[in-house]
C-alpha positions as CSV (number, residue, x, y, z in Angstrom):
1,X,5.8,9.5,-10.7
2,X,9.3,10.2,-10.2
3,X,10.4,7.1,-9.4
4,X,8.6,4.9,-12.4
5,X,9.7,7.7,-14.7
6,X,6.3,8.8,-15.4
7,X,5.8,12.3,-17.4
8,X,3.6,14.6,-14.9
9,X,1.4,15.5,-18.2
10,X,0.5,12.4,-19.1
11,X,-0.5,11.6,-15.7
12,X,-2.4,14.7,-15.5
13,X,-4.3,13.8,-18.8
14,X,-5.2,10.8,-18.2
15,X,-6.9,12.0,-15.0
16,X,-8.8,14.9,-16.6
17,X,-9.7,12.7,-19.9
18,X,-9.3,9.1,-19.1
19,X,-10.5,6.5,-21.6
20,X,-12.0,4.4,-19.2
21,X,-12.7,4.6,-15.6
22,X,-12.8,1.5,-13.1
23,X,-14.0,1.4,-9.8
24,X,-13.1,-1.5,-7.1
25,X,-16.2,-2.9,-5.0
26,X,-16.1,-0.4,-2.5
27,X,-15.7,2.3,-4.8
28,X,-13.0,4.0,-2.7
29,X,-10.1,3.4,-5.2
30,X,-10.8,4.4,-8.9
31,X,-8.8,3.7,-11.5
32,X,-8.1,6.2,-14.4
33,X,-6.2,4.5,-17.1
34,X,-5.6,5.6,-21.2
35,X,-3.9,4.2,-24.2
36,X,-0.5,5.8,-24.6
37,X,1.8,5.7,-27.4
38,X,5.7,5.7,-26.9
39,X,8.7,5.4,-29.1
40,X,5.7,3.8,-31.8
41,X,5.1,1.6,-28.4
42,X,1.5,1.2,-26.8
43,X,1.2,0.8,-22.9
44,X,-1.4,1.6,-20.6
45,X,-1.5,4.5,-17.9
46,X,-3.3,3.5,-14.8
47,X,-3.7,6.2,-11.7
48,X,-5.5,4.5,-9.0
49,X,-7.3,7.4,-7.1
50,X,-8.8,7.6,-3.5
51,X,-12.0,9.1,-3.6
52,X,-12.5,9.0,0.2
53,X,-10.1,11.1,1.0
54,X,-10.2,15.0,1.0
55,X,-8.5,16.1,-1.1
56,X,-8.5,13.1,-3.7
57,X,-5.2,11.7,-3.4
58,X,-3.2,9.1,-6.4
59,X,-2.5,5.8,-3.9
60,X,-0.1,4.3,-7.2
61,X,0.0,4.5,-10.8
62,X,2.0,2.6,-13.4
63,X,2.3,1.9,-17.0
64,X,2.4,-1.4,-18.4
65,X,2.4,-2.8,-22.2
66,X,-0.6,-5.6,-20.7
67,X,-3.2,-3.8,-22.5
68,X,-5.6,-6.7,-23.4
69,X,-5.6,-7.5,-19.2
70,X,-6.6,-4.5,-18.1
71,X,-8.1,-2.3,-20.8
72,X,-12.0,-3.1,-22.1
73,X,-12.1,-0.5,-24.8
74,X,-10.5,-0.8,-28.4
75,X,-7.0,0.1,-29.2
């Protein structure tokens, strides 16, 4: 988070009230990802989650202003 300049509250929720939820094929790695507004700017959040592990652990997350790629909901 740290690095990518990520605020540690929008991270946290987007993981406890994500708008969507995406899991790979083998279901190991889910992704959390929500619409976010900054500076009148939208990007999206993505936290990519290992399930597998004990305790759940964030592999990566990122936000990027490719919305339309990534997100299947409405803006």
């Amino acid at each position: 988070m740290l690095r990518r300049g990520l605020d540690k509250d929008q991270v946290l929720t987007v993981i406890q009230n994500p708008d969507e939820i995406i899991a790979d094929d083998s279901e190991e790695v889910v992704i959390f990802q929500s619409v976010i507004k900054e500076n009148e700017q939208l990007f999206l959040l993505r936290v990519f989650i290992n399930r597998s592990k004990q305790p759940k652990r964030i592999v990566t997350l990122y936000k990027t202003t490719k919305i339309k790629k990534y997100y299947e909901g409405k803006i």
